[in-house]
C-alpha positions in Angstrom: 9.0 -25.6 -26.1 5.1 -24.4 -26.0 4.4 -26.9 -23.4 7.3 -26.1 -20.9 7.0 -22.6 -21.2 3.3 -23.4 -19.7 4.4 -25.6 -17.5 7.1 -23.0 -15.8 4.0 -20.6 -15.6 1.8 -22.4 -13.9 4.4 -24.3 -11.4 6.4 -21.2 -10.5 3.0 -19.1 -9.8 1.7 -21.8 -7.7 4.8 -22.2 -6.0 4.5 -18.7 -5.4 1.2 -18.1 -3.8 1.2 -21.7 -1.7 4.1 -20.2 0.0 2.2 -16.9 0.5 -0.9 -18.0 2.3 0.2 -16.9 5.3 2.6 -13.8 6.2 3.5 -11.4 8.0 1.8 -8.4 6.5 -0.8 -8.2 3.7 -0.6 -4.8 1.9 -3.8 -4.1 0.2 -2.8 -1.2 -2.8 0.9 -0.8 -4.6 0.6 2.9 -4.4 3.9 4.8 -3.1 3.2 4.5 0.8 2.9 0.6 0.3 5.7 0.1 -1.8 8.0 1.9 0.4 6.4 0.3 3.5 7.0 -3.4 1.5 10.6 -2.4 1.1 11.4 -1.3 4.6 9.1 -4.5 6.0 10.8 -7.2 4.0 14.8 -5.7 4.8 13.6 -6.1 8.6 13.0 -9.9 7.5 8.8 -9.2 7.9 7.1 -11.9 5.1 5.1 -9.4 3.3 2.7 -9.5 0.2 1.1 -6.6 -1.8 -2.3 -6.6 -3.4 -2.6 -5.0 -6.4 -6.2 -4.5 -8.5 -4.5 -3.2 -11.5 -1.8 -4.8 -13.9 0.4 -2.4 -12.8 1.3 -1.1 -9.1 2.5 2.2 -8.8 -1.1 4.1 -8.1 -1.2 7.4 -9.0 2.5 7.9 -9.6 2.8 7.2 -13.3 0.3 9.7 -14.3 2.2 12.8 -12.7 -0.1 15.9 -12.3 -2.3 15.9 -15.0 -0.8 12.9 -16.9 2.5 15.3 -16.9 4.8 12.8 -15.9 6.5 14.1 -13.2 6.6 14.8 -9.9 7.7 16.9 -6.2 9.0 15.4 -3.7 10.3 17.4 -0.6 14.3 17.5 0.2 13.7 15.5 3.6 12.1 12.5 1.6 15.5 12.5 -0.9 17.0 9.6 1.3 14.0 7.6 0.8 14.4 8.0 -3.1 18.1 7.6 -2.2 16.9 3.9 -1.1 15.6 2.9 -4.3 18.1 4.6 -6.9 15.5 6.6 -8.0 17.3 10.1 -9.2 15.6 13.4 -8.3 16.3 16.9 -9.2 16.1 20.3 -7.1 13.7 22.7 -9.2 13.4 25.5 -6.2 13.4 25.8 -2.2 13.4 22.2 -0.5 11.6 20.6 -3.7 13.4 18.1 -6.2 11.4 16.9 -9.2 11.0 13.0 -10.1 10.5 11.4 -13.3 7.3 9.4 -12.4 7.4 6.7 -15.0 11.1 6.2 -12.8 9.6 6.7 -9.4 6.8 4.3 -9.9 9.0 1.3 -11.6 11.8 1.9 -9.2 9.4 1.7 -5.9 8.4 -1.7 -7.4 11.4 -3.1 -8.4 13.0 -2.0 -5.1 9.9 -3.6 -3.1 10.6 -7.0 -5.2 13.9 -7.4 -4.8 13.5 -6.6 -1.1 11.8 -9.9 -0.8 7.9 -8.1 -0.7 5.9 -10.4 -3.3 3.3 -8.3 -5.3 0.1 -10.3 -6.7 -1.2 -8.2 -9.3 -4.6 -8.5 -10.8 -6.1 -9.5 -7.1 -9.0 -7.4 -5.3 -10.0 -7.8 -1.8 -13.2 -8.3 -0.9 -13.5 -8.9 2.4 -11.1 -8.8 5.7 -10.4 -12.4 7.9 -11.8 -10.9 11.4 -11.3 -13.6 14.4 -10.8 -13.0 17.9 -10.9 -9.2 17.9 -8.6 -8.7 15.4 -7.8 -8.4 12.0 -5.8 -11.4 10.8 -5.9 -11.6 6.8 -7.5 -10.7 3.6 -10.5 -12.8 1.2 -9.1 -12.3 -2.2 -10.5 -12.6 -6.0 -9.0 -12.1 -9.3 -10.4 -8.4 -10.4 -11.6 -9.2 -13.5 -14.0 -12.1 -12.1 -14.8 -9.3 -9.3 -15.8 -7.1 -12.6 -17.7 -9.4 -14.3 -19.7 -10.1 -11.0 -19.2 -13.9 -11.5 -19.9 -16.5 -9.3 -16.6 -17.7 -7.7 -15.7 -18.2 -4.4 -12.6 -16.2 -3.0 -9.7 -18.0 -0.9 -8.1 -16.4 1.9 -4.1 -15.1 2.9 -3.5 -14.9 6.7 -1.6 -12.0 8.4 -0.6 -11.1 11.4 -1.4 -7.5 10.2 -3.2 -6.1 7.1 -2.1 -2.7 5.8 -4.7 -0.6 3.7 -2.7 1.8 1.0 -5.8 1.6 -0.7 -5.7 5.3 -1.6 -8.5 7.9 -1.4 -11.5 5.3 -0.7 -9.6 3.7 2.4 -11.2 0.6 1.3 -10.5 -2.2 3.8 -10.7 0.3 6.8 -14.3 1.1 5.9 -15.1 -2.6 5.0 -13.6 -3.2 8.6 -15.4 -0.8 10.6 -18.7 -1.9 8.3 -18.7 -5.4 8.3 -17.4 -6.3 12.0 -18.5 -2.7 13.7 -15.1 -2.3 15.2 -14.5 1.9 16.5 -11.7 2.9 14.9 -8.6 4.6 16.7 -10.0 8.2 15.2 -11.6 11.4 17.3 -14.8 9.8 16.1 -14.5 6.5 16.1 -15.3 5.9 12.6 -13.6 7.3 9.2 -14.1 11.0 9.4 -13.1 11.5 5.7 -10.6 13.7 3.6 -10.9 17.5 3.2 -10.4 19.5 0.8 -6.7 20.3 -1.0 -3.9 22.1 0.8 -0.9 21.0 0.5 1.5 21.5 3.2 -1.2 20.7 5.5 -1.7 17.5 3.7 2.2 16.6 3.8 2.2 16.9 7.0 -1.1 14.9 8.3 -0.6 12.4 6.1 2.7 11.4 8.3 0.8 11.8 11.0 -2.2 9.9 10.4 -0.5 7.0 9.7 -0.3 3.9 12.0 -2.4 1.3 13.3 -6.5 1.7 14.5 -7.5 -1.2 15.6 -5.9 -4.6 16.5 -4.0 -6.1 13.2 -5.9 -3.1 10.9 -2.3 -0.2 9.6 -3.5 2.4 7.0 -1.1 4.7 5.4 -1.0 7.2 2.5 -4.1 8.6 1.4 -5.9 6.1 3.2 -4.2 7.3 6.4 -5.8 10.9 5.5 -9.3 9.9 5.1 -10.0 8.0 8.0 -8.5 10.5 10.3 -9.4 13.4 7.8 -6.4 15.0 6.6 -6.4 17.5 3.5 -5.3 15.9 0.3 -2.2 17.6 -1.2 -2.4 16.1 -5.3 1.1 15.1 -7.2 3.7 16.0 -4.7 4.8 12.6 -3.0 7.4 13.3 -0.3 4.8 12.8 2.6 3.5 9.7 0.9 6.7 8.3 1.1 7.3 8.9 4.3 4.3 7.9 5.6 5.3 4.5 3.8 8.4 4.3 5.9 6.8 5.0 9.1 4.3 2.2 8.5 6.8 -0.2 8.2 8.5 0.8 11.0 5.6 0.7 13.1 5.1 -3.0 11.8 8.7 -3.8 12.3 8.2 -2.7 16.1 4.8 -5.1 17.0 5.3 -7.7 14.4 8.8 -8.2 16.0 8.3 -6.9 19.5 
């Protein structure tokens, strides 16, 4: 028993990532927008994989506002929520509460069995640049990232890498860093997130999303701090959509 139950480990992982070498889209962070954006991408019959540093995806869902575990959503993102069974109640004006131990599980069950594959426990440390263009991801195991071993990486192969890295916008800057590309931004480079407001942020971070430079999407929070939008803490509706705009955006070039 022992031995098999090792042995279906091992063989069904490997399977798993030999067939996932090379895809479609490489989503780097399981926050909300990239969840969404894996769901949306892999109904449209995109191969997509999601890269996630933690044990866990979800990002900064789970811990609600202030590790109160819910949280706001605007009406106009409902149908999105709608898409993933997650339930949602109206507490006021256009604004439904979510359970956010629900929210997060539900974005990444609904990603899964939407054909997205998440690789958990995997950092990126560098970006596949060839030709002009982005065209995959160098990836490591986090903890041998952590402990600052000496292992070499391998690589996945995209047509199009997607950073949902959050706040630091981390393959974006590694991008613009590493292979001095100018980004599609008013400066050319990340201009960096302001300050909180809300609305403002709900709004930009829709906005900001899309693609800035050949191969290189950023959405979320990593969408507002290249193009500096305002951040807009535990409500999640623009996050969402932002996610589904992504993927639509992917949908369009990948298939196009």
């Amino acid at each position: 028993m022992e031995g098999l139950v090792s042995e279906a480990i091992v063989n069904r992982f490997f399977q798993k990532l030999r067939t996932n070498l090379r895809v479609d889209v490489v989503i780097v962070g399981g926050g909300p927008s990239a969840l969404v954006a894996a769901k949306y991408a892999a109904d449209a019959g995109l191969k997509v994989v999601v890269l996630e540093r933690r044990l866990a995806p979800g990002g900064g869902v789970w811990g609600g506002g202030m590790l109160f575990n819910e949280v706001v959503v605007q009406k106009d993102s409902c149908p999105i929520l709608d898409d993933f069974s997650i339930r949602h109640a109206a507490v006021g004006g256009d604004l439904f509460s979510v359970d956010a131990v629900e929210m997060a599980s539900g974005l990444i069950f609904g990603a899964v069995r939407s054909g997205a594959v998440v690789f958990n426990a995997v950092s990126v440390e560098d970006i596949v640049f060839k030709e002009g263009k982005v065209q995959g991801v160098v990836i490591q195991w986090t903890p041998v990232q952590r402990l600052e071993m000496h292992v070499d990486p391998i690589v996945i192969t995209a047509r199009a890498v997607l950073d949902a890295t959050g706040h630091p916008s981390e393959i974006v800057g590694m991008a613009a860093r590493k292979a001095g590309i100018r980004l599609d931004t008013e400066t050319g480079g990340i201009v960096g997130e302001k300050p909180m407001w809300a609305e403002s942020g709900e709004v930009s971070t829709v906005e900001n999303t899309g693609c800035l430079f050949p191969g290189l999407y950023a959405s979320g929070m990593a969408a507002n701090n290249v193009k500096g939008g305002y951040r807009m803490g535990p409500i999640f509706g623009g996050m969402l959509k932002s996610g589904q705009k992504v993927a639509g955006l992917l949908v369009r070039d990948l298939h196009g």
